[in-house]
TORSESE-243240 format. One record per residue (C-alpha): residue in three letters; x, y, z. Coordinates in steps of 0.5 Angstrom, whole numbers, plus 2048, in hexadecimal, padded with zeros to 3 digits. Layout:
<recs>
ALAXYZ ...
</recs>
This chain:
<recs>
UNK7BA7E683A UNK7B47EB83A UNK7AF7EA836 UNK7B07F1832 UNK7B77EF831 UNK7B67E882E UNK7B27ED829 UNK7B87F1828 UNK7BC7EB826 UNK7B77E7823 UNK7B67EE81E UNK7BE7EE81E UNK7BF7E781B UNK7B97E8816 UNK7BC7EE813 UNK7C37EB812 UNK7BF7E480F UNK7BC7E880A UNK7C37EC808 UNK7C67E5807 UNK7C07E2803 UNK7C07E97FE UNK7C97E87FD UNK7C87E07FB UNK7C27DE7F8 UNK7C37E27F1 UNK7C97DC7F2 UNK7C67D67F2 UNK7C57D27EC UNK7C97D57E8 UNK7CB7D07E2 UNK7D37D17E0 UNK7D67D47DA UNK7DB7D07D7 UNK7E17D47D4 UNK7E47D07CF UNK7EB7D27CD UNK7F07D07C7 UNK7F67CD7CA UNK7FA7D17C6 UNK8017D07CB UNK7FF7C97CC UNK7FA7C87D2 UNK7FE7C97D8 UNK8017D07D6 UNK7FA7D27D4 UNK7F77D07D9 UNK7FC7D47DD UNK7FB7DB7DA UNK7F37DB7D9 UNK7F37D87E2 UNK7F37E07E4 UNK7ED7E27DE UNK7E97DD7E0 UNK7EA7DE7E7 UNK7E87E57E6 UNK7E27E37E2 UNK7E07DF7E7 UNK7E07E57EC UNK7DB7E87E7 UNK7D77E37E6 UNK7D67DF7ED UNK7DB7DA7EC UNK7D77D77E5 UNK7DC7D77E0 UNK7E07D07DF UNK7E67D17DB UNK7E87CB7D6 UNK7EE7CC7D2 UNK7EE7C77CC UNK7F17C67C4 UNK7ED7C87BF UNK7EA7C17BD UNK7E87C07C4 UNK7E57C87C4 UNK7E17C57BD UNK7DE7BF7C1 UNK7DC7C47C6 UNK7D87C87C2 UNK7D57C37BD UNK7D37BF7C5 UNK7D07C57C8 UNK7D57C47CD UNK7D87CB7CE UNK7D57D37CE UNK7DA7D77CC UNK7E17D77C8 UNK7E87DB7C7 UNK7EC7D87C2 UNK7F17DB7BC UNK7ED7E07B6 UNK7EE7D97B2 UNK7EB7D47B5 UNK7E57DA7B6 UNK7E37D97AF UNK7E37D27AF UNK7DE7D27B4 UNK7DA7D87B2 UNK7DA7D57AB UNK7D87CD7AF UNK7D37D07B4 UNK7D07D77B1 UNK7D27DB7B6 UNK7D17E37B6 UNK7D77E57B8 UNK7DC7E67BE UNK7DA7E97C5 UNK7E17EC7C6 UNK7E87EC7C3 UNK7ED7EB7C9 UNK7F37F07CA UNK7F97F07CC UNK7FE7F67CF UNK8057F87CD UNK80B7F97D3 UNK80A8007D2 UNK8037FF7D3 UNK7FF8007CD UNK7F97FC7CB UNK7F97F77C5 UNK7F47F47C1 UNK7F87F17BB UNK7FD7ED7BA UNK8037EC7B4 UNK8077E77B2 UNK80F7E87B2 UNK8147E47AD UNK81B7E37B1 UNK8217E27AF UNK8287E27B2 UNK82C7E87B0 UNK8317E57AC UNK82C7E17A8 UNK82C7E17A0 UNK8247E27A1 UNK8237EA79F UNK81C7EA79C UNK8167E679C UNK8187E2795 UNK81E7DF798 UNK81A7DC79D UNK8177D7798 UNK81D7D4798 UNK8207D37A0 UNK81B7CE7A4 UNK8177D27AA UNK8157D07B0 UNK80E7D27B5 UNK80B7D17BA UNK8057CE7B7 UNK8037CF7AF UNK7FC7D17B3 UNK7FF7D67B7 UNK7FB7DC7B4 UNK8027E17B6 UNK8067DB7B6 UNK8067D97AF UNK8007DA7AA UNK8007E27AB UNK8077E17A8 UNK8057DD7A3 UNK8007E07A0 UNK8057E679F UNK8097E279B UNK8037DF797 UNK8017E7795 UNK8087E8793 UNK8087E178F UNK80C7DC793 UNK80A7D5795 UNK80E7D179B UNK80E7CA799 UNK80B7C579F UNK8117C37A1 UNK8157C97A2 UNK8117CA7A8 UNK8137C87AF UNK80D7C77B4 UNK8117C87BC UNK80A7C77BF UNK80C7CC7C5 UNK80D7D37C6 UNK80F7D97C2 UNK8167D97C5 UNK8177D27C3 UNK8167D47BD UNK81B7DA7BD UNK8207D57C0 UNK8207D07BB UNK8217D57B6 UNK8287D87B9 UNK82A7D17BB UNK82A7CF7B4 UNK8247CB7B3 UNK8217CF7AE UNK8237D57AA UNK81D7D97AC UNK8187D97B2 UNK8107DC7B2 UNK80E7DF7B8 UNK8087E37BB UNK80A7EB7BB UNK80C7ED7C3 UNK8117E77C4 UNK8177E97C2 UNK8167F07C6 UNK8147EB7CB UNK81B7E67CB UNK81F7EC7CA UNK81C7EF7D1 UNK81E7E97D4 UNK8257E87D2 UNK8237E27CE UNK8257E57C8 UNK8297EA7C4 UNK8277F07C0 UNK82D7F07BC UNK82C7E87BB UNK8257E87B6 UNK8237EC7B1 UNK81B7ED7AE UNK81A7EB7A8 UNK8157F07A4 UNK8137F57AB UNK80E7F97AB UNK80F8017AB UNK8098037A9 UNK8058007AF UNK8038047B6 UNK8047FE7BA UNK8097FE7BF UNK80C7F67BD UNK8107F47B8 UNK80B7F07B3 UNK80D7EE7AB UNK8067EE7A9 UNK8007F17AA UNK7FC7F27B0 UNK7F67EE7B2 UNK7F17ED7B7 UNK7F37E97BF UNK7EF7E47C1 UNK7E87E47C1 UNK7E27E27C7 UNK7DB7DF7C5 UNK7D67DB7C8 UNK7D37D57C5 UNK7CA7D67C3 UNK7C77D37C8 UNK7CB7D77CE UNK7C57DC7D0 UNK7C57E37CE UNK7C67E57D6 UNK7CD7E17D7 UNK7CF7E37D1 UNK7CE7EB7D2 UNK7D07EA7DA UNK7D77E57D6 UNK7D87EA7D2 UNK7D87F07D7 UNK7DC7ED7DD UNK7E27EC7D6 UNK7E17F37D5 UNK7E27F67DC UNK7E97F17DC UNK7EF7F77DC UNK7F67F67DC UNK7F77F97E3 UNK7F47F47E7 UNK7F87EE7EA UNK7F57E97E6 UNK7F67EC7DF UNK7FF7EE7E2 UNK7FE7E67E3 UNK7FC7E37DC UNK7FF7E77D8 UNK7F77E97D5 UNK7F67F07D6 UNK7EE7F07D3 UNK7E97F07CE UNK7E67F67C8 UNK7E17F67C5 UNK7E17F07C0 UNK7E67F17B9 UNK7E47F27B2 UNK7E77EB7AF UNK7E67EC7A9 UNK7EE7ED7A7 UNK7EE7E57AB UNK7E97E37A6 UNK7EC7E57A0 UNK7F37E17A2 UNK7EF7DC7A3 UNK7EC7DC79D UNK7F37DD799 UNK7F67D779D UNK7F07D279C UNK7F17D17A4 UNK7EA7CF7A6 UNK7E57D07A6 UNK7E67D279F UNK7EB7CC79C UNK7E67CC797 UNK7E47D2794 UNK7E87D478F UNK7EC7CD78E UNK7EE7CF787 UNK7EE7D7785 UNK7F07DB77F UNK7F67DD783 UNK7F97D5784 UNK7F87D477C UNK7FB7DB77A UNK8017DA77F UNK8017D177C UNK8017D3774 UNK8027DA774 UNK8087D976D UNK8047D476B UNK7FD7D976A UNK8017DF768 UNK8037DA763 UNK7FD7D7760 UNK7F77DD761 UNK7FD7E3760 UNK7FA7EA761 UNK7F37E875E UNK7F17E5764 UNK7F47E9769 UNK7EE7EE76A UNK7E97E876B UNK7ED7E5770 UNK7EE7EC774 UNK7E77EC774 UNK7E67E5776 UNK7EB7E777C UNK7E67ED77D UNK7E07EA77D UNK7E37E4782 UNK7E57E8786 UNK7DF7EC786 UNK7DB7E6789 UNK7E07E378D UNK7DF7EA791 UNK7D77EA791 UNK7D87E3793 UNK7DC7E5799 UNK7D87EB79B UNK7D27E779B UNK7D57E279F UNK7D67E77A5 UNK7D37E87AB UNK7D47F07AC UNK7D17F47A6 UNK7D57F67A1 UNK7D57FB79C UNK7D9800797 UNK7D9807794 UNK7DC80B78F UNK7E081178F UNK7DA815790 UNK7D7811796 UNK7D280D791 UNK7D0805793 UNK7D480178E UNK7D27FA791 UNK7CF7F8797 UNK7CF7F179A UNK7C87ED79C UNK7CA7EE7A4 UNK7CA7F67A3 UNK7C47F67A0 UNK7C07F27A6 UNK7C37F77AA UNK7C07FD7A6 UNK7BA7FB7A4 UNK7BC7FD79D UNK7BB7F9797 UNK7C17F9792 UNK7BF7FD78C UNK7BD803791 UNK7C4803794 UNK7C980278E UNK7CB80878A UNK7C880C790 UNK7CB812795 UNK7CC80D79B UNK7CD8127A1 UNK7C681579E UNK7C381079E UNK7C480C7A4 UNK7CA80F7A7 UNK7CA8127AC UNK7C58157B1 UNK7C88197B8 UNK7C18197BA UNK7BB8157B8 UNK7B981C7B5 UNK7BF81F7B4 UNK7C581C7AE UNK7CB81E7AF UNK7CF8237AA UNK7D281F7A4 UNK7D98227A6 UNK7D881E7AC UNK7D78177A9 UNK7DE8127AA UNK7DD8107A3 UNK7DE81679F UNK7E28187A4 UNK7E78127A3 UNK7E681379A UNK7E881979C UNK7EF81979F UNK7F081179E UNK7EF80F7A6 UNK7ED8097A9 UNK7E780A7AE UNK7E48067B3 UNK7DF8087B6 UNK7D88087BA UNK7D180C7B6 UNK7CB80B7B6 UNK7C78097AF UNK7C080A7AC UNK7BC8047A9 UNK7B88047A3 UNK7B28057A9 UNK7B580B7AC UNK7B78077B3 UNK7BE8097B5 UNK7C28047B8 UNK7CA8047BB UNK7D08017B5 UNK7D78007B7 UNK7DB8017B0 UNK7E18017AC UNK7E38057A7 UNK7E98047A2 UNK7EB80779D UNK7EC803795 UNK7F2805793 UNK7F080478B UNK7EA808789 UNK7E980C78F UNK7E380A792 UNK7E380679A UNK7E080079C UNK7DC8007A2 UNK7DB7FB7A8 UNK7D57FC7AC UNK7D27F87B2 UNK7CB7F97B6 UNK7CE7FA7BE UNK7C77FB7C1 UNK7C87F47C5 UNK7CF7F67C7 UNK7CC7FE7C8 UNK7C77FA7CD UNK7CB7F67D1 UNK7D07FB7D3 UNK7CA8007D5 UNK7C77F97D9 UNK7CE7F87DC UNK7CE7FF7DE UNK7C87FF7E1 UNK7CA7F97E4 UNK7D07FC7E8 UNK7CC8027EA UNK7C87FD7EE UNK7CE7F97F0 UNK7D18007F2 UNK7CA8027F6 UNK7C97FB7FA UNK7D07FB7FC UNK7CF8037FF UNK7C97FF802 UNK7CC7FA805 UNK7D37FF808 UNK7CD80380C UNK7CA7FD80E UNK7D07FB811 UNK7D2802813 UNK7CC801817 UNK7CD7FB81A UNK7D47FC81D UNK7D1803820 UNK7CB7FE823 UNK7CF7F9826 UNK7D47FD829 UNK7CF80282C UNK7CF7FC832 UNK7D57F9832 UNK7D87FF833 UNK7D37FF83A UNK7D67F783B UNK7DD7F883B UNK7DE7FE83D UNK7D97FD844 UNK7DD7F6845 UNK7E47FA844 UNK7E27FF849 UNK7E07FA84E UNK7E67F684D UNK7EA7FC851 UNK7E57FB856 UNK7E77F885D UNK7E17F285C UNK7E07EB85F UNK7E67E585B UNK7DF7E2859 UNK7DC7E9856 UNK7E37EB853 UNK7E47E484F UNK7DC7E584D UNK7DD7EC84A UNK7E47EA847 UNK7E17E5843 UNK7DA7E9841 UNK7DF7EE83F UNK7E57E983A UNK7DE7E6837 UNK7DC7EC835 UNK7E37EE832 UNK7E27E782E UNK7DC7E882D UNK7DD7F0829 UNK7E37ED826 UNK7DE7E7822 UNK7DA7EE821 UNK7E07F181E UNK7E17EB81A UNK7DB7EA817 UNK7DA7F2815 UNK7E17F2812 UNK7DF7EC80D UNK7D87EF80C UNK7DC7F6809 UNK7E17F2806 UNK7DC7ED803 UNK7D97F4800 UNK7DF7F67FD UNK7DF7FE803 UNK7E57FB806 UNK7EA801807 UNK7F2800808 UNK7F680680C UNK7FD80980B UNK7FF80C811 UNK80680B813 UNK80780581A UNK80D80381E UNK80E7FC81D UNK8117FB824 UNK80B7FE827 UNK8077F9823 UNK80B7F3825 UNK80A7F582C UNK8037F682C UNK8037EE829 UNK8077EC82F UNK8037EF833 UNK7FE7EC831 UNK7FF7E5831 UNK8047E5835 UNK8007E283B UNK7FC7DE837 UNK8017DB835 UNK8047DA83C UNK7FE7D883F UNK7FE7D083A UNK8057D183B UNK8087D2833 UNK80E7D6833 UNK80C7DC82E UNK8137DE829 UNK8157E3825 UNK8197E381F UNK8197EA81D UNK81E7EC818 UNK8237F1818 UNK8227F5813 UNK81A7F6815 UNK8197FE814 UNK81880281A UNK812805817 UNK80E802811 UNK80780680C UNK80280180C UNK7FA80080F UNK7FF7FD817 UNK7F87FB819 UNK7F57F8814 UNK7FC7F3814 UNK7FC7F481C UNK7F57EF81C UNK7F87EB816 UNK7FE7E981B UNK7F87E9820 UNK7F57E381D UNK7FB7DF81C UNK7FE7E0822 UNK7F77DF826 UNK7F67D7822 UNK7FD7D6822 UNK7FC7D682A UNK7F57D382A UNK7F77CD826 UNK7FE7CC82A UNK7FE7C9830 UNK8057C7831 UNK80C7CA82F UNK80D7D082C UNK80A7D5826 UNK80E7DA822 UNK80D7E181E UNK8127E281A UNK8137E8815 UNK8187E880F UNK8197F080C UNK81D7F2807 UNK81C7F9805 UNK81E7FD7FF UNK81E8047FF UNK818807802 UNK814800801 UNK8157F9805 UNK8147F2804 UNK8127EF809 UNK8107E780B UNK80C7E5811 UNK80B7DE814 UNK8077DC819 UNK8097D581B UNK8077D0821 UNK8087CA822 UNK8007C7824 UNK7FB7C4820 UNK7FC7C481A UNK7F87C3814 UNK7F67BE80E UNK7F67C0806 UNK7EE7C0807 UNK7EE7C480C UNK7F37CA80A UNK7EF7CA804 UNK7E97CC807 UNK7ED7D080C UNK7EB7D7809 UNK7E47D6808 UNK7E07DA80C UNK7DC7D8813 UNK7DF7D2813 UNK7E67CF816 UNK7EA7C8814 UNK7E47C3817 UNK7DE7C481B UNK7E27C0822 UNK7E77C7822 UNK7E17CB822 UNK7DE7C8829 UNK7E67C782B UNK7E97CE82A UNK7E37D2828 UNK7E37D8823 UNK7DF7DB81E UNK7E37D8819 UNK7E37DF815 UNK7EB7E2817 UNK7EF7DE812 UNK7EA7E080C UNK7EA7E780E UNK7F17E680F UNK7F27E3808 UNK7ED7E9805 UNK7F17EF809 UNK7F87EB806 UNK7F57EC7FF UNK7F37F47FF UNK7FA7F5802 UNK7FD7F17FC UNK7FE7EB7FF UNK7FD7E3801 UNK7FD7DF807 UNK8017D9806 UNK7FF7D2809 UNK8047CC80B UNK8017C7811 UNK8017BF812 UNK7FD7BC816 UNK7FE7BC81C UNK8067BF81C UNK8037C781C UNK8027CC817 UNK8057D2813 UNK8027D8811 UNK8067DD80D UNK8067E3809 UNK80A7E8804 UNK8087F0805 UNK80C7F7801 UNK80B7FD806 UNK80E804806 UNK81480580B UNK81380B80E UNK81880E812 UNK817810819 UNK81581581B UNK810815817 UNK80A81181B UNK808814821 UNK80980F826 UNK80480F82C UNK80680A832 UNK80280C838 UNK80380E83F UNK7FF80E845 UNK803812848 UNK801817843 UNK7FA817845 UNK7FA81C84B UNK7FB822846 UNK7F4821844 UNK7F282384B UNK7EC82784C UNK7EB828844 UNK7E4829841 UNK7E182483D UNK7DB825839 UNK7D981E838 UNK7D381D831 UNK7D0816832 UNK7C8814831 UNK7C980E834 UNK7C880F83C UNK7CC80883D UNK7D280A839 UNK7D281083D UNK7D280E843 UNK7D8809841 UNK7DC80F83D UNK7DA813844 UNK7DD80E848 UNK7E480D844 UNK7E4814843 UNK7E381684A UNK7E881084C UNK7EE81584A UNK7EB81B84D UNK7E881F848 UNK7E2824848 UNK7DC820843 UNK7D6824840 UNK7D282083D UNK7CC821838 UNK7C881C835 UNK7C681F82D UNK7CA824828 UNK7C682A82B UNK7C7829832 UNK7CE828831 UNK7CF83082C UNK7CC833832 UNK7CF830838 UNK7D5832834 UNK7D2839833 UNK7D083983A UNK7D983783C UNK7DC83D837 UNK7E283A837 UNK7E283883D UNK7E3830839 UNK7EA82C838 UNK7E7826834 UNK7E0824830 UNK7DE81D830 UNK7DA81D82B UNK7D5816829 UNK7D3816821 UNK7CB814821 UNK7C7817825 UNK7C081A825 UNK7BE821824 UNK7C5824821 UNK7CA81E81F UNK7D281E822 UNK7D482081A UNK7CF82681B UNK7D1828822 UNK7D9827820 UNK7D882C81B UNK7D383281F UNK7DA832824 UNK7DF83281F UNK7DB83881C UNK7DB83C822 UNK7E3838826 UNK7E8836822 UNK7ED834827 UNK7E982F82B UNK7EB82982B UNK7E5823829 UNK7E581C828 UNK7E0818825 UNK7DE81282A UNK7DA80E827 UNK7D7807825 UNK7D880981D UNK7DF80681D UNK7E1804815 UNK7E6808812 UNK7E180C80D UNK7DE80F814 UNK7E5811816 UNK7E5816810 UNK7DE818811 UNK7E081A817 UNK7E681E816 UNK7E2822810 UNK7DE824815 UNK7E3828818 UNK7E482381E UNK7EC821821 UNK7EC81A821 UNK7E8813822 UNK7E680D828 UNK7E3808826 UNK7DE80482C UNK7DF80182F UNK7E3804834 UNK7EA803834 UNK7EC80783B UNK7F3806839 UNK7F2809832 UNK7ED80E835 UNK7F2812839 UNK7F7811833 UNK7F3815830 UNK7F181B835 UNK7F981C837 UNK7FB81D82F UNK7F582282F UNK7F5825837 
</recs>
């Protein structure tokens, strides 16, 4: 090996090495972020839903996240160890732990989707009754036993009792019958007798109904909503989903790069189809939770309010009435007042969000301690105050908006709840971003408002937005890098093969003939070992790009055949074909890049079989214009272990190291295979047992064309002789590969012109007037490039057939190429056959 060619590789090999450093060191020692979820369907049925969102998750995150689905006292324990960094669980367990462990709030609020598609944030509970039951109204449900889920179901039962509560009945413990299970359960144990009405979360009786598991015409919902936009049936309020939130000690990094990979969970990709989980939202306003909390003394406020005005009022009514008579009555309407007052202030105090009120006329009535940190305002300062002049709202940091644009006087006028993003003003003039809430107070006029500072939220997203623009550009890096290699490296293999295939159809010495043949088969594994490792790297860099050109699926077969048919012959292997009758003559998808899936199946199952037989069988079923189609590739060689297939899809490794030495490989084909599989919808399957052979199988959906629809090339020597005497202009810089474009070129009795740059080639055309039957044209070159040239000639002939013959061979260089005005592609190296394919469509 000459000196400046050790130079060059060793150049090549430090280039690659720094690339590799650059994509893996960010992942090194990275702690783990422990996931914890309640186990609201019982630990193996959770476990199974949340699988794709952890999955995606940890395609986001480098594979960190560690899902631990656990019941709440177990989630309890966690926390209080500091053994677990973020946590999803029902709205009411939330306030226990916010209350327990002084959190700030939710990160995100989870999001679940209608059939029809739509995004849901909130849920209802639904009261179901059989269609002839005597339960009509809520007050008779006081009398029947009821059955749910579990009493800590937030949609599955509180919901509905904190609707009686407000309506003034009460169920009795015993009424009550837990199922522990699904939703459904509950459903079925009340049609089958067990109880006369059943508490479920909204969504599962359309669901039931949808899967033929239940009857419209066979319940009834006892207090449904009308007056609600929600595409569910619910009989009670709505309140918000399940809420996301991280623990104090897990970094403010993890948490923003967390809450930003949950973000960009949306319900068209696969894993959100798989688990039912179509995405988180900003996080809700569970205010309205609090207050049920409260009302039903759950925790964590079982404490509060154990003895109130309203149980002493409700208890001895008669006997008050009685004793104190209409005297007393104003001293107890203003007792009520005044107790309600405070319990108000109290609830307001104790709250995370700021929180304030206004009259009719916009004027602060009462603001909690949380809004005024907010504002930088002290109390007296705000009460009895004009609240939009005083610090709501500002366009600009020099601009306030106009007071016909303010959300609260917009909802005091037409009695609208608003949730919105605006900017408020603090006492000091600085402006900050709010997410609010506005609500409209039924008695008085005025309107509550709910406010948070989101400038950390506002950060993050800004932050992950920059954190994809780099993402983007690093991967546009990383595609020219390897547009470049594949240009490279083909440049001279395009010499190697293409030189030893003319000399093979030389009259040499036998010596001589096998030395070249080998020289030449070497070269073609060592360009398909290239071809492996650029298609893995584009695939890594996610630029891999699928056609959908019609194909003749026996063309294919034949192909394989031929392929493997000698190889097969030669370790004496029977190769057998089941083909399904039903396979369509013509199929729509990528033939080439299912071609090289079959490629490698085939190729390790003759490899590893050194007696009996290997099968290719393909199943098809079409419907319409689709077709589902099964391909297996068995063989009856080697075969592997448990611990093998596991590791089987990883890249650059095989089974064990002793395969390598025995059968070779780069061990990259079954991985690219498997990612290919992916980008098409699909999976590759494996099923071996050592040493009894192995099983490698896959489902695909193709478009059925019919067939007259591809254009079918099967190529004739004979044909060849039409070419005679045509004139060439041959485009090529490198003076190698112009020498053994030329010589196959001028094989076949063809006319070449060769020039070796872009401006040579526009006046050696000039020099030609029309005189040209064909252009071969390369793309980079000096002085003017192949684009260049390709266009200046397609602006003065349109007619005159050109063909890129380059090294660029990726699917994003073939479209460059025809939007240069260029006819058609050859990739290098120079495949003779698929060559004179080309110049007969054209000449």
């Amino acid at each position: 090996m000459s000196a400046n060619l050790r130079q060059h590789f060793m150049r090549k090999s430090l280039h690659v090495t720094v690339w590799l450093l650059l994509l893996l060191g960010p992942l090194w020692g990275k702690e783990p972020i422990r996931f914890g979820v309640f186990a609201y369907l019982g630990v193996e049925q959770t476990q199974m839903r949340y699988a794709p969102l952890v999955e995606y998750l940890n395609m986001k995150l480098d594979g960190r996240v560690v899902l631990e689905v656990l019941t709440q006292k177990e989630i309890d324990e966690k926390i209080k160890n500091g053994t677990i960094d973020v946590v999803t669980t029902n709205p009411t367990h939330f306030l226990v732990i916010r209350q327990q462990y002084a959190l700030s709030g939710a990160l995100a609020t989870l999001q679940n989707m209608t059939a029809e598609g739509r995004p849901l944030g909130q849920l209802g509970g639904v009261i179901v009754v059989a269609r002839n039951s005597s339960v009509q109204t809520l007050a008779d449900i006081a009398a029947h036993r009821v059955v749910t889920p579990s009493t800590k179901h937030m949609g599955g039962y509180r919901a509905q009792l904190f609707t009686l509560y407000k309506a003034g009945i009460t169920l009795k413990p015993t009424q009550i019958t837990e199922t522990k299970s699904s939703h459904q359960e509950a459903i079925k144990a009340m049609m089958r007798g067990d109880a006369e009405v059943a508490f479920v979360r909204d969504g599962v009786i359309e669901q039931m109904i949808a899967r033929g598991e239940l009857e419209t015409t066979s319940i009834r919902i006892v207090n449904e909503r009308t007056d609600l936009s929600h595409p569910y049936r619910v009989s009670t309020d709505l309140y918000p989903e399940w809420p996301v939130f991280t623990l104090a000690h897990l970094s403010v990094a993890d948490a923003k790069a967390f809450a930003g990979a949950l973000f960009s969970f949306s319900p068209d990709i696969d894993c959100a189809k798989r688990s039912g989980i179509y995405g988180y939202t900003l996080p809700a306003d569970y205010l309205s939770v609090e207050a049920l909390a409260r009302a039903l003394r759950l925790p964590p406020f079982e404490r509060v309010g154990a003895i109130t005005f309203e149980d002493i009022w409700g208890s001895f009514r008669a006997l008050l009435l009685f004793a104190a008579g209409m005297a007393l009555l104003g001293i107890l309407f203003y007792l009520r007042e005044k107790r309600g007052k405070q319990m108000l202030v109290s609830l307001l105090e104790s709250m995370g969000e700021g929180v304030y009120s206004v009259d009719a006329k916009g004027r602060c009535r009462t603001i909690n301690r949380r809004a005024l940190e907010l504002l930088g305002f002290r109390e007296q300062e705000v009460l009895h105050q004009n609240q939009h002049r005083l610090f709501h709202y500002s366009a600009t940091e020099s601009s306030d908006a106009a007071e016909s644009h303010c959300p609260v006087f917009l909802t005091l006028r037409d009695r609208e709840r608003r949730v919105c993003e605006v900017q408020f003003m603090r006492q000091n003039g600085t402006v900050f971003p709010v997410a609010m809430t506005v609500t409209p107070i039924e008695d008085g006029g005025g309107a509550i408002v709910l406010f948070r500072d989101i400038s950390a939220e506002k950060e993050a997203a800004a932050a992950l937005q920059a954190q994809m623009e780099r993402a983007e550009a690093a991967s546009r890096a990383k595609s020219a890098f390897l547009a470049n290699m594949s240009h490279e490296i083909r440049t001279p293999m395009n010499a190697i093969i293409g030189f030893s295939a003319l000399l093979l159809r030389e009259t040499l010495d036998a010596r001589v003939t096998s030395m070249i043949a080998k020289i030449h088969r070497s070269a073609g594994s060592l360009l398909g070992i290239i071809n492996d490792i650029l298609d893995y790297s584009r695939i890594e860099a996610h630029r891999l790009e699928l056609e959908q050109r019609s194909f003749e699926t026996a063309t294919m077969l034949e192909h394989l055949h031929t392929l493997f048919d000698h190889a097969a012959q030669e370790k004496g292997i029977d190769l057998l074909w089941e083909i399904d009758e039903a396979l369509p003559a013509v199929l729509i998808g990528d033939a080439m890049r299912l071609g090289q899936v079959l490629t490698n199946l085939l190729g390790n199952a003759i490899k590893f079989t050194e007696r009996k037989a290997v099968w290719l069988c393909i199943e098809a079923h079409r419907q319409g214009q689709r077709a589902h189609l099964r391909f297996e590739v068995r063989d009856q060689g080697i075969g592997m272990s448990e611990e093998q297939v596991q590791k089987l899809f990883e890249p650059f490794s095989q089974a064990d190291t002793s395969i390598t030495r025995r059968f070779g490989g780069s061990g990259l084909g079954l991985a690219i295979s498997q990612r290919l599989l992916e980008a098409m919808g699909s999976r590759l399957v494996v099923a071996s047992r050592l040493g009894e052979g192995s099983s490698f199988s896959f489902d695909l959906e193709l478009g059925v064309a019919e067939a007259n629809e591809v254009a079918t090339e099967r190529f004739n020597p004979s044909a060849l002789e039409r070419l005679h005497g045509k004139r060439i202009l041959l485009v090529e810089d490198n003076l190698i590969n112009q020498e053994v474009a030329r010589s196959i070129l001028e094989e076949i009795g063809l006319e070449v012109i060769s020039a070796e740059n872009g401006a040579l080639a526009l006046e050696r055309f000039t020099q030609e007037s029309g005189r040209l039957d064909l252009i071969l044209m390369d793309l980079q070159m000096p002085v003017i490039s192949g684009y260049e040239a390709a266009q200046a000639i397609r602006a003065m002939d349109a007619s005159v057939p050109i063909i890129a013959l380059t090294a660029a061979a990726l699917i994003e260089d073939r479209a460059k190429v025809l939007d240069a005005g260029m006819n058609d592609h050859l990739a290098k190296p120079i495949e003779p056959e698929a060559l004179y394919r080309v110049l007969l469509r054209y000449m």
